[in-house]
C-alpha positions, 0 to 999 in steps of 0.5 A: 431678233429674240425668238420665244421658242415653244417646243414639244419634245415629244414630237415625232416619237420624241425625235424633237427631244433627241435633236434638241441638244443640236439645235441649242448647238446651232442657236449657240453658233448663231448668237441667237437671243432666245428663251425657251417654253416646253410644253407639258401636256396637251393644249399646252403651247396654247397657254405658252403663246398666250403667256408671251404675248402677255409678256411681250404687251408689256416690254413691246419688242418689235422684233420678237419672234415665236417659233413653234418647234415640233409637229403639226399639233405643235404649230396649231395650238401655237396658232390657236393660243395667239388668235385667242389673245388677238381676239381679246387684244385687237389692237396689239402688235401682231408677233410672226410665228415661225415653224421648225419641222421635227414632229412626224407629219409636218404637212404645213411644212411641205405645204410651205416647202419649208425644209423638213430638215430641221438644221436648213428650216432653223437656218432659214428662220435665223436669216429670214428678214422679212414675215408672210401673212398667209390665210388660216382657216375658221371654223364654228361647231355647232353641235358643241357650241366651240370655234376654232382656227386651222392652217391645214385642213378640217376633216369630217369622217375618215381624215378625222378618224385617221388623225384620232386614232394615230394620236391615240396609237402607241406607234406614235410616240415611238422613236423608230416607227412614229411615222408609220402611225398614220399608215396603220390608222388608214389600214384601220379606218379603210376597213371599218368605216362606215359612210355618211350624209352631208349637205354642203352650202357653199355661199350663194350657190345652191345646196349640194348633198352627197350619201355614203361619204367617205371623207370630207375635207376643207384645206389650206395646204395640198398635204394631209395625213402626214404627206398625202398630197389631196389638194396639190393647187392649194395654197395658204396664200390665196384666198379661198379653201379647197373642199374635198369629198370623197364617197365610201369605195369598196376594198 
């Protein structure tokens, strides 16, 4: 095998760059052939995926793996940057994409129970024979023209505020106390925000319309917000999503 590893180093309040010395550790006992890509900046894994299966059209190895190594943003732009050269290329070879948990949430990896121990997940990615086609999510937004894919969930209202305001918190990249971001982003949002109208069409059912929403969630995965367990029968390997919706509730 020869593993494309992308990593954020950044992830989980930089804990990827404190164990990545030990992880080279592990490849080295394993004789792994691998090639490593650090991502810069946001998006940037990305451009990275995109850039190796550029690479890889032209040496065609059918043993390549990409092995995204960092959280779950890590894992999705991997995801994003190969549905978006697959889209462009069709008919190319289809690379397994692999997932290390070291970042803070790692909802997908407990959604899978892939281990969140790095050592026995790396191990198991070095062992693995064989790759599982899982189902990911599509999504088109309108009001900004833009699509996109997820493997976990896509949130509307509180999720989605929880995740916007933990990126933005300065707990999230510190070393110590990155996993408690989450934590103070639902403290926040529970107290300040403010419900909202949807109207759901789900396929050949009648419309449905719910007021004071509080969270609107569609998931792959039972786990969001960094192990809160919403959906626990949801799986990636069936064929449907589950939605949630939850009303504002008093304090």
């Amino acid at each position: 095998m020869k593993y494309f590893i992308i990593i954020n180093l950044h992830a989980g309040g930089d804990n990827a760059k404190k164990v990545w010395p030990a992880i080279q550790r592990q490849l080295a006992a394993s004789h792994a052939d691998y090639q490593t890509l650090y991502t810069a900046y946001p998006n940037h894994a990305i451009e990275l995926s995109e850039q190796i299966l550029d690479e890889l059209d032209t040496t065609s190895p059918a043993d390549a793996v990409l092995i995204a190594a960092g959280g779950d943003g890590t894992l999705h732009e991997t995801l994003l940057g190969c549905q978006r050269y697959y889209q462009a290329h069709p008919h190319d070879h289809q690379v397994p994409i692999a997932f290390l948990p070291v970042g803070s949430g790692n909802d997908f990896a407990r959604g899978l129970k892939i281990p969140l121990k790095w050592e026995n997940a790396l191990a198991d990615i070095l062992s693995g024979a064989t790759s599982k086609i899982i189902n990911v999510g599509h999504y088109v937004d309108l009001d900004h023209h833009l699509e996109g894919f997820f493997t976990n969930n896509l949130g509307i209202g509180f999720d989605a505020t929880v995740v916007h305001l933990a990126n933005k918190s300065s707990l999230k990249t510190h070393q110590f106390f990155g996993k408690f971001s989450y934590m103070a982003a639902i403290l926040n949002v529970i107290i300040h925000f403010q419900g909202f109208h949807a109207e759901i069409q789900p396929a050949n059912v009648p419309e449905v319309t719910f007021d004071n929403v509080f969270l609107l969630t569609t998931t792959d995965i039972p786990y969001f917000g960094g192990g809160i367990n919403i959906v626990p029968t949801a799986s990636v390997f069936d064929d449907h999503l589950d939605l949630v919706v939850v009303k504002k509730p008093s304090l």
